[in-house]
C-alpha positions in Angstrom: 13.3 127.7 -95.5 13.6 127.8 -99.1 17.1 129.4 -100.5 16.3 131.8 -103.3 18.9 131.5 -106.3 21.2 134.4 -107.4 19.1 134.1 -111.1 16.1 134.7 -109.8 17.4 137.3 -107.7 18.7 139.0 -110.7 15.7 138.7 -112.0 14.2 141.4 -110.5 13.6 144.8 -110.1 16.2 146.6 -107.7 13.4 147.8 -105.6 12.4 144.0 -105.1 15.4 142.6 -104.5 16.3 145.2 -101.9 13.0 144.3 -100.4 14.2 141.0 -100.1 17.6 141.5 -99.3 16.4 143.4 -96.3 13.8 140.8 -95.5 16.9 137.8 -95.4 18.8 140.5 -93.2 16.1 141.0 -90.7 15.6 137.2 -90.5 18.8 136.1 -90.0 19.1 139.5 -87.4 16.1 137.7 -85.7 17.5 134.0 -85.8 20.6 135.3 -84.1 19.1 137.1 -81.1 16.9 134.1 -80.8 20.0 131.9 -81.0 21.6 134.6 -78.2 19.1 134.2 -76.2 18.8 130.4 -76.0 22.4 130.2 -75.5 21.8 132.8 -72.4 19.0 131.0 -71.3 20.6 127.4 -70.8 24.2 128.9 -69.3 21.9 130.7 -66.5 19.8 127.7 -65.8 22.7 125.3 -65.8 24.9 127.8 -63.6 21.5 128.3 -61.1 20.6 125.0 -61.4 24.4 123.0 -60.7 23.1 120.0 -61.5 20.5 119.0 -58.8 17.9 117.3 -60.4 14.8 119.0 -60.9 11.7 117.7 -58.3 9.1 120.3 -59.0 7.5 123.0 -61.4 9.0 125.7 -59.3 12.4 127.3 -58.3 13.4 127.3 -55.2 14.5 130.5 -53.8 18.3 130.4 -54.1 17.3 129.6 -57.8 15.0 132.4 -58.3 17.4 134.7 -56.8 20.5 133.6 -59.4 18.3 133.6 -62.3 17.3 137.5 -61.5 20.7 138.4 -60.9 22.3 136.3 -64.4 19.4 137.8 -66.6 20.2 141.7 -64.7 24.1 140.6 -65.6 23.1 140.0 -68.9 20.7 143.0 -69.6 23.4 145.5 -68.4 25.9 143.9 -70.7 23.9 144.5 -73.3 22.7 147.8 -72.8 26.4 148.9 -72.2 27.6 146.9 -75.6 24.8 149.1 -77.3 25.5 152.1 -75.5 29.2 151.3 -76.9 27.8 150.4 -80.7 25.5 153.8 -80.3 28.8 155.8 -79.5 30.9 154.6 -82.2 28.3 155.7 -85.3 27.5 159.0 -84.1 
């Protein structure tokens, strides 16, 4: 991704460059969760997984069962760190 430089930002009208500001905010907002979520998604494989070595396209049972209950962990963490967030603006 191309960096934009703080002339050409100055450049600008303020209406654009808070149109742009907010754009870089939303990205990077976006790049984190994705991050978040790729960093969720490998600690519950490799904690449902423990190492066995994979022999087919589908999870076995145990497997299917831990990844339900790490992503329901993880969900409710969330919802409550929100909840939290939520409770701290009003």
């Amino acid at each position: 991704m191309a960096s934009v430089s703080q002339t050409a930002l100055q450049n600008l009208d303020d209406t654009s460059r808070k149109e742009i500001m907010q754009f870089v905010e939303s990205e990077q907002s976006k790049s984190k969760v994705q991050l978040s979520i790729h960093n969720f998604t490998d600690m519950c494989f490799k904690k449902c997984n423990a190492n066995k070595p994979i022999t087919s396209g589908n999870l076995d049972t145990n497997e299917e069962q831990c990844l339900t209950n790490c992503l329901n962990r993880f969900l409710d963490t969330n919802i409550k760190v929100v909840q939290a967030l939520q409770g701290t603006q009003k």
